[in-house]
C-alpha positions in Angstrom: 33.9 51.5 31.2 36.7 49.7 32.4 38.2 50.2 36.7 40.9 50.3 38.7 41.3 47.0 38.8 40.9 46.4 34.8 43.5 49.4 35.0 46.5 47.7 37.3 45.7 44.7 34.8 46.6 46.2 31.7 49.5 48.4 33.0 51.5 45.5 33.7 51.8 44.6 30.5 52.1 48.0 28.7 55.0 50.0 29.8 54.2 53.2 28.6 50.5 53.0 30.1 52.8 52.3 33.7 55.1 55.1 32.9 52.3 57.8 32.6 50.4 56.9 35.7 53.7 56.8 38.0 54.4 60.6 36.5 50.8 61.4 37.1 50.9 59.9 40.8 53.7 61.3 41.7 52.7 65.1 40.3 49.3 65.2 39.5 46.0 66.2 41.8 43.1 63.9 42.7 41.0 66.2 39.4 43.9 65.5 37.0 44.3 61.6 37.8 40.7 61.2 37.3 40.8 63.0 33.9 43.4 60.6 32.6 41.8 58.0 33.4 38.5 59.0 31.9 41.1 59.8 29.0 42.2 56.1 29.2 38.4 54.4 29.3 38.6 53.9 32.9 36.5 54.8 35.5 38.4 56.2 38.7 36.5 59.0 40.5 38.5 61.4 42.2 37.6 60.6 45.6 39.6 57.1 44.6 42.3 59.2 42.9 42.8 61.1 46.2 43.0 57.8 47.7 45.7 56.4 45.4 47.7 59.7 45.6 47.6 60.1 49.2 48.8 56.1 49.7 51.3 56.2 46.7 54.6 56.4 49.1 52.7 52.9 50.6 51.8 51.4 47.3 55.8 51.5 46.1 57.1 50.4 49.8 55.2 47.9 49.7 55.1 46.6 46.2 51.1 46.7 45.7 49.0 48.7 43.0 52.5 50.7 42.2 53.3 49.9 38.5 57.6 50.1 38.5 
């Protein structure tokens, strides 16, 4: 199963794959993250979904693992 990583990868290049997870970031749970990306084929626990949720407002300012 693919990561994060393989995840930020492919979103660059498939809009609607970017356009889902910036929804899901900004109103979705640490549970409900993780079960997308499960959905997806990528392996993000929710610990790390907590993690990406609670830094999203960082991620955009700052231009780093924030898909636009």
């Amino acid at each position: 199963m693919k990561n994060y990583i393989d995840f930020i990868g492919e979103a660059t290049s498939d809009n609607n794959l970017a356009k889902e997870y910036q929804s899901l970031i900004q109103n979705s749970d640490a549970v409900s993250l993780s079960n997308w990306f499960s959905g997806k084929g990528y392996a993000v626990n929710e610990n790390e979904c907590g993690k990406i949720i609670n830094s999203k407002n960082n991620m955009k300012s700052a231009r780093i693992g924030y898909i636009y």
